[in-house]
C-alpha positions as CSV (number, residue, x, y, z in Angstrom):
1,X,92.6,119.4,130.6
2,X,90.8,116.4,129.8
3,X,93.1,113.0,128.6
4,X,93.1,112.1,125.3
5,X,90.5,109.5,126.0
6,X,88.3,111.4,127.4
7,X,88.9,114.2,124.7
8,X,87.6,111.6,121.9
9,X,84.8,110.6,123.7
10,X,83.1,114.4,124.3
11,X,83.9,115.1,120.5
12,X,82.9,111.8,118.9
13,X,80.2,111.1,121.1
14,X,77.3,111.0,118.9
15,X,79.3,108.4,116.2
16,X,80.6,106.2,119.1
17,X,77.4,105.7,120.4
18,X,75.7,104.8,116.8
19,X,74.9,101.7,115.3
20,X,77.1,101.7,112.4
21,X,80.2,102.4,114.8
22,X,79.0,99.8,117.4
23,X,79.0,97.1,115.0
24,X,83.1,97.3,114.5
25,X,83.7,96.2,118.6
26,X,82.4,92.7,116.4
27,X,85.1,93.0,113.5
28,X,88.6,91.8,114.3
29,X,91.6,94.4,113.5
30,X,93.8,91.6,111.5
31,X,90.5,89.7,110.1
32,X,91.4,85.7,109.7
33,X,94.9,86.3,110.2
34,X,94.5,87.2,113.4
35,X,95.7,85.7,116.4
36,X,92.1,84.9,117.6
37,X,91.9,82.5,114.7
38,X,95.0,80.7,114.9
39,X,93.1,77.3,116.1
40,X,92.2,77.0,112.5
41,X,93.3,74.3,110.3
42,X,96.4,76.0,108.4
43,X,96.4,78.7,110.2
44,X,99.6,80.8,109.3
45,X,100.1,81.7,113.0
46,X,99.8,78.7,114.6
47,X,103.8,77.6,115.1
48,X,104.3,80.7,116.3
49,X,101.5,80.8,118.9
50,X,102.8,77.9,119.6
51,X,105.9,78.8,120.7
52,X,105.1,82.4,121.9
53,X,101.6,81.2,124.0
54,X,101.3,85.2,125.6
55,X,101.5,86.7,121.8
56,X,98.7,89.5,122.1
57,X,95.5,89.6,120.7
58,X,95.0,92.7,118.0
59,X,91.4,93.9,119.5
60,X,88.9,95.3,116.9
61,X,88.4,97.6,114.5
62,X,86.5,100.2,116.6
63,X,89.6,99.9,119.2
64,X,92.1,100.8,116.4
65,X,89.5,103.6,115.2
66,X,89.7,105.1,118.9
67,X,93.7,104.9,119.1
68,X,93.9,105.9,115.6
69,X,91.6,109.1,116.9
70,X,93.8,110.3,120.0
71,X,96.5,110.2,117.8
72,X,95.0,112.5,115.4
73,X,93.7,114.5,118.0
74,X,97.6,114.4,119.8
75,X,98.9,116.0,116.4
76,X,96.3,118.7,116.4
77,X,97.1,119.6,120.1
78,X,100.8,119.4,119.2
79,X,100.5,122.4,117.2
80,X,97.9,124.2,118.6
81,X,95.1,123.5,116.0
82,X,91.5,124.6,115.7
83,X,88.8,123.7,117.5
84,X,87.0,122.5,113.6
85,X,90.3,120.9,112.7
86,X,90.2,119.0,116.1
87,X,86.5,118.0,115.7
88,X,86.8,117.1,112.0
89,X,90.2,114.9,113.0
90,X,88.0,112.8,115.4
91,X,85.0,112.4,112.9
92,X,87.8,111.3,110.3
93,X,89.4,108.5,112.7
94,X,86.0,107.4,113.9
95,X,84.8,106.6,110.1
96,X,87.9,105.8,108.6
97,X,87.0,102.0,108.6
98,X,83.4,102.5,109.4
99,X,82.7,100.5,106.2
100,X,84.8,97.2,107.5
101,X,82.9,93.9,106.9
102,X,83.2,91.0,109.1
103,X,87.1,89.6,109.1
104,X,88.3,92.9,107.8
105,X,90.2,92.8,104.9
106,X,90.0,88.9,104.6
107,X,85.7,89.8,103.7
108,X,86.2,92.5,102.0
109,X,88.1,91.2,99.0
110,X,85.2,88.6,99.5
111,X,81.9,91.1,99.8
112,X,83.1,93.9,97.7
113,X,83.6,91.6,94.6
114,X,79.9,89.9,95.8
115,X,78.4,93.4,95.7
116,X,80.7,94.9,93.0
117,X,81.9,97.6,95.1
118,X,84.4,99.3,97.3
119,X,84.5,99.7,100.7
120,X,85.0,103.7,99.9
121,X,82.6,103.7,98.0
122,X,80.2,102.6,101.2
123,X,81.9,104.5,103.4
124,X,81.3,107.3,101.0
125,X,77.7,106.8,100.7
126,X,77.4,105.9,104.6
127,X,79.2,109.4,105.9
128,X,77.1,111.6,103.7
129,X,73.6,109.5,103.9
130,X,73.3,108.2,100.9
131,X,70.4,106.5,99.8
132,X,72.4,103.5,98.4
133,X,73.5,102.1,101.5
134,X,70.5,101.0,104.3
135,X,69.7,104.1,106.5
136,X,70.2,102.3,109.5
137,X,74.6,102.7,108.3
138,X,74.0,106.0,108.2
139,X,75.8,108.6,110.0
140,X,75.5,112.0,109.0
141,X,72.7,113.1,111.5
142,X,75.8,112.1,114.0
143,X,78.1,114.2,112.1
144,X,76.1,117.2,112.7
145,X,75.5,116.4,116.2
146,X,78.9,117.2,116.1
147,X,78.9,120.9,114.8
148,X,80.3,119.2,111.2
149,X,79.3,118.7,107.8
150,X,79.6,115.4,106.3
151,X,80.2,116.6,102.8
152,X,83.1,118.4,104.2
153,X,84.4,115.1,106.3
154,X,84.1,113.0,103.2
155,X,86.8,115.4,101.3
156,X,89.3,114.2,104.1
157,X,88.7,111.3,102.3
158,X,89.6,111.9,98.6
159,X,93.3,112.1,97.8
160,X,92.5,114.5,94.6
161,X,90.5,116.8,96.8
162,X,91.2,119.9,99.1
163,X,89.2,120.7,101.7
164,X,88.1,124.8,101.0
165,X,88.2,125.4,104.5
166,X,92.1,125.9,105.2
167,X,92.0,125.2,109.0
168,X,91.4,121.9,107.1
169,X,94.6,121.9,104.9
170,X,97.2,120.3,107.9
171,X,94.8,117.5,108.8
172,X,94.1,116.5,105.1
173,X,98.4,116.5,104.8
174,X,98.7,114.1,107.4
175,X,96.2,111.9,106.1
176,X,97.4,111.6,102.6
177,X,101.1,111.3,104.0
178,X,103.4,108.5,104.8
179,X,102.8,108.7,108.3
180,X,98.8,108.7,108.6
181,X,97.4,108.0,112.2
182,X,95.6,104.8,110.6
183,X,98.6,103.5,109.6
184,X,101.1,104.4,112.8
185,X,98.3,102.5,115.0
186,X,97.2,99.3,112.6
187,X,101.1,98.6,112.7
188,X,102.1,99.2,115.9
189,X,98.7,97.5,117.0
190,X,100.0,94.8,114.6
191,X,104.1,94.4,115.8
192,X,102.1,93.9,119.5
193,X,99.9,91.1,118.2
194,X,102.5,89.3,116.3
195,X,105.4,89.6,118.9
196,X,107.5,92.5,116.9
197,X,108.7,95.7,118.7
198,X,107.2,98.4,116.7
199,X,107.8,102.2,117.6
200,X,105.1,104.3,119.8
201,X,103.4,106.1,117.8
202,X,103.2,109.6,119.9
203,X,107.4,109.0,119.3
204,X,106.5,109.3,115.2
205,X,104.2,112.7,116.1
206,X,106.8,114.3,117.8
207,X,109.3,113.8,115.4
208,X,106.9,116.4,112.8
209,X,107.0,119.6,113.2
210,X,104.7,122.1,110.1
211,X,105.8,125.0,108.8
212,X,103.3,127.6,107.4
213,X,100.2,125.2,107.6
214,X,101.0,124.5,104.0
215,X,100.1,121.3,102.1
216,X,103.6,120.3,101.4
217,X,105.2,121.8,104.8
218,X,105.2,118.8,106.6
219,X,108.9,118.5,107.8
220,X,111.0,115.8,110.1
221,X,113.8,116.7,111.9
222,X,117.2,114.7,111.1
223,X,117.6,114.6,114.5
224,X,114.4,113.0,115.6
225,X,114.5,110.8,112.8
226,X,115.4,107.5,114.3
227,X,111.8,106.6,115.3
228,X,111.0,106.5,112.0
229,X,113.6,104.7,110.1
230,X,112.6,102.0,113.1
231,X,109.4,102.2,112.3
232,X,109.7,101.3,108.7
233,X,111.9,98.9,109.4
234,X,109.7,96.4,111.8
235,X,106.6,97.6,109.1
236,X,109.0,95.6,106.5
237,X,109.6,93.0,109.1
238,X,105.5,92.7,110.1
239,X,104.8,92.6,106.0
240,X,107.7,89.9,105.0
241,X,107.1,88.3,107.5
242,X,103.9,87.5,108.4
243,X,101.4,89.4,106.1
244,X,102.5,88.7,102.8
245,X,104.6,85.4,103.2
246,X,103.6,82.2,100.6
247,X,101.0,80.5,103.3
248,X,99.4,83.8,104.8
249,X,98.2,84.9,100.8
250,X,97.1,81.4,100.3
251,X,95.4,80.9,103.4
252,X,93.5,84.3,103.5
253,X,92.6,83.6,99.8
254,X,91.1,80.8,100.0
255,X,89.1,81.7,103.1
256,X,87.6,85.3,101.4
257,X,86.9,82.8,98.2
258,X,84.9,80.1,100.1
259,X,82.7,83.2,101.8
260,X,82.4,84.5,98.4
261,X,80.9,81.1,97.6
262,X,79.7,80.7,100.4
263,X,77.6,84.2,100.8
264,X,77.0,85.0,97.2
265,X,73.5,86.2,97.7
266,X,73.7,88.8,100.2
267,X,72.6,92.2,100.0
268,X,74.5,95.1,101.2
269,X,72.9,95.2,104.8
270,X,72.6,91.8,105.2
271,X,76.9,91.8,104.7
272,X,77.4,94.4,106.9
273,X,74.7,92.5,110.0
274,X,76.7,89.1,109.7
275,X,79.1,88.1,112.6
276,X,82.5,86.6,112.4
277,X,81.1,83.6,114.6
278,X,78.8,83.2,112.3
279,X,81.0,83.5,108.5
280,X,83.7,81.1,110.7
281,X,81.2,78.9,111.6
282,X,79.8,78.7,108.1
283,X,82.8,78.2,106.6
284,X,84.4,75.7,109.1
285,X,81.2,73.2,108.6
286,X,82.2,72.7,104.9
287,X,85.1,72.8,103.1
288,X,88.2,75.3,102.2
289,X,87.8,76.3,98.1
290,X,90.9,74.7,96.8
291,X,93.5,77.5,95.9
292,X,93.1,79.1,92.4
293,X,94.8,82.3,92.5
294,X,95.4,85.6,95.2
295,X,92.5,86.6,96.1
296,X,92.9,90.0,98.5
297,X,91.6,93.1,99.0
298,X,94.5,94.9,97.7
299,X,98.3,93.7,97.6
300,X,99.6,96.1,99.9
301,X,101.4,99.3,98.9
302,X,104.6,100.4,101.7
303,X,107.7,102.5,101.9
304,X,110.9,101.3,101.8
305,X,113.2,103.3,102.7
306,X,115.5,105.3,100.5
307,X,119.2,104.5,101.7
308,X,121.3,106.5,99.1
309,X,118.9,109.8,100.7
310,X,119.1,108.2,104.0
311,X,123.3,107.7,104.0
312,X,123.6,111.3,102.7
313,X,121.1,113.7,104.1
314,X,119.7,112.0,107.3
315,X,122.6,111.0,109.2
316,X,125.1,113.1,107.7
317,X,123.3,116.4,107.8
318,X,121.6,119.0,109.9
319,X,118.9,120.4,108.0
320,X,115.2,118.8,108.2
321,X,113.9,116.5,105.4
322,X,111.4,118.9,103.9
323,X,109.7,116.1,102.2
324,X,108.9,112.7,103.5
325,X,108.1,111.0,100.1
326,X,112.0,112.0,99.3
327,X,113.3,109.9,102.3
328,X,110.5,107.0,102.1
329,X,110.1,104.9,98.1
330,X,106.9,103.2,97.1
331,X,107.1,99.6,96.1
């Protein structure tokens, strides 16, 4: 049987070779806060680079998309899924960020206030072939290349949506859960960038098992727990420590406000063709906005863990956790 690797590549063939795909190698995973940028002036990273001068680099945003699809593809072997499901899970990692400016989420709190729009939205119109977005984005010729409908991939999407094809429902479960594939790989691709131990993700996977392929069946067992209370934990640690501190918000603000200055005019293709050499090299010729208030794509939503659920049922009990938003708490 073919590796994982190799397994993504024969399914998502026609989408990695496209355009709109090919244009993500150019986008950097943790946009200006990554470690690629830390010889910028203020540059929340630089003491620690400093002292840790083999930190790793966090790659792009079409090398997350790629982990991000093995994985998915690893849960759909791990219990024996559908060929559709399989195909559908690939399409749905490969396009998952297919609408990610330049800098990632540092650009898009800075293009999608330019253009008064979302990047789902885009990605929306982009998956489907929608006339609002420049037909070279386009991908759902690709999507049928691949035996899929891009109507149907762009339901994975939507939280108050269900798929009507139930070979469908365990894939769309995993996405809307706690423990998507996107976000097992951006923070484990984040803990090796920044130096903090995070969890394999395969480790999370096996620590699921599903029931009867229903949409609220998705069980972990108290005895393969572990990974994932470790997991939270250094996602805390990556988050209070380096993603949300004082000087990170105030450094990636006032870079996505100086391109928003900086790049008001642009149309929608024109944001999606420019290079990060190019916005830095803008940007570094004149002068940082002066701070004036947060200015990010979203302030990020996590899971803290529940401890009263955790001291009584997790490590004090046999029976599985039926429900994962039970163990983990928004905040």
């Amino acid at each position: 049987m073919l590796n994982l690797d190799d397994q993504v590549s024969e399914i998502g063939a026609p989408i990695l070779g496209s355009k709109p795909f090919g244009r993500l190698y150019d986008v950097t995973f943790l946009g200006i806060l990554s470690p690629t940028y830390s010889h910028l002036p203020g540059h929340p990273l630089l003491a620690k680079i400093r002292k840790q001068p083999d930190i790793g680099n966090d790659g792009s945003r079409a090398d997350h998309s790629i982990s991000v699809a093995e994985l998915a593809l690893n849960f759909c072997n791990l219990f024996s899924m559908p060929d559709l499901t399989r195909k559908y899970a690939v399409a749905w990692a490969l396009t998952h960020d297919i609408a990610t400016w330049a800098l990632s989420h540092t650009g898009e709190a800075a293009f999608a206030s330019i253009l008064n729009t979302t990047h789902k939205v885009i990605r929306h119109k982009i998956v489907v072939g929608d006339s609002g977005v420049p037909k070279e984005l386009h991908l759902h010729k690709h999507i049928r290349q691949m035996g899929l409908d891009p109507s149907t991939l762009a339901l994975l999407f939507s939280k108050d949506k269900v798929p009507f094809d139930p070979q469908l429902i365990p894939l769309r479960n995993l996405i809307h859960s706690a423990i998507t594939p996107d976000t097992l790989e951006g923070i484990h691709r984040s803990g090796k960038s920044l130096g903090v131990s995070v969890p394999e993700p395969e480790e999370i996977l096996k620590s699921i098992e599903i029931g009867n392929l229903d949409l609220f069946d998705t069980m972990v067992r108290q005895n393969q727990s572990k990974p994932i209370l470790r997991f939270w934990r250094r996602k805390m640690e990556i988050y209070d420590k380096y993603i949300n501190t004082r000087r990170a918000i105030l450094f990636e603000s006032r870079w996505s406000d100086t391109i928003r200055a900086m790049f008001g005019a642009v149309s929608l293709g024109e944001s999606f063709a420019l290079k990060e050499k190019e916005i830095i090299e803008v940007v570094s010729e004149g002068v940082l906005l002066p701070f004036s208030s947060v200015n990010r794509y979203k302030f990020p939503q996590g899971y803290r863990l529940n401890e009263k659920l955790k001291k009584r049922r997790m490590l004090s009990s046999d029976h599985p956790i039926k429900d994962l938003e039970n163990l983990l708490v928004r905040h």
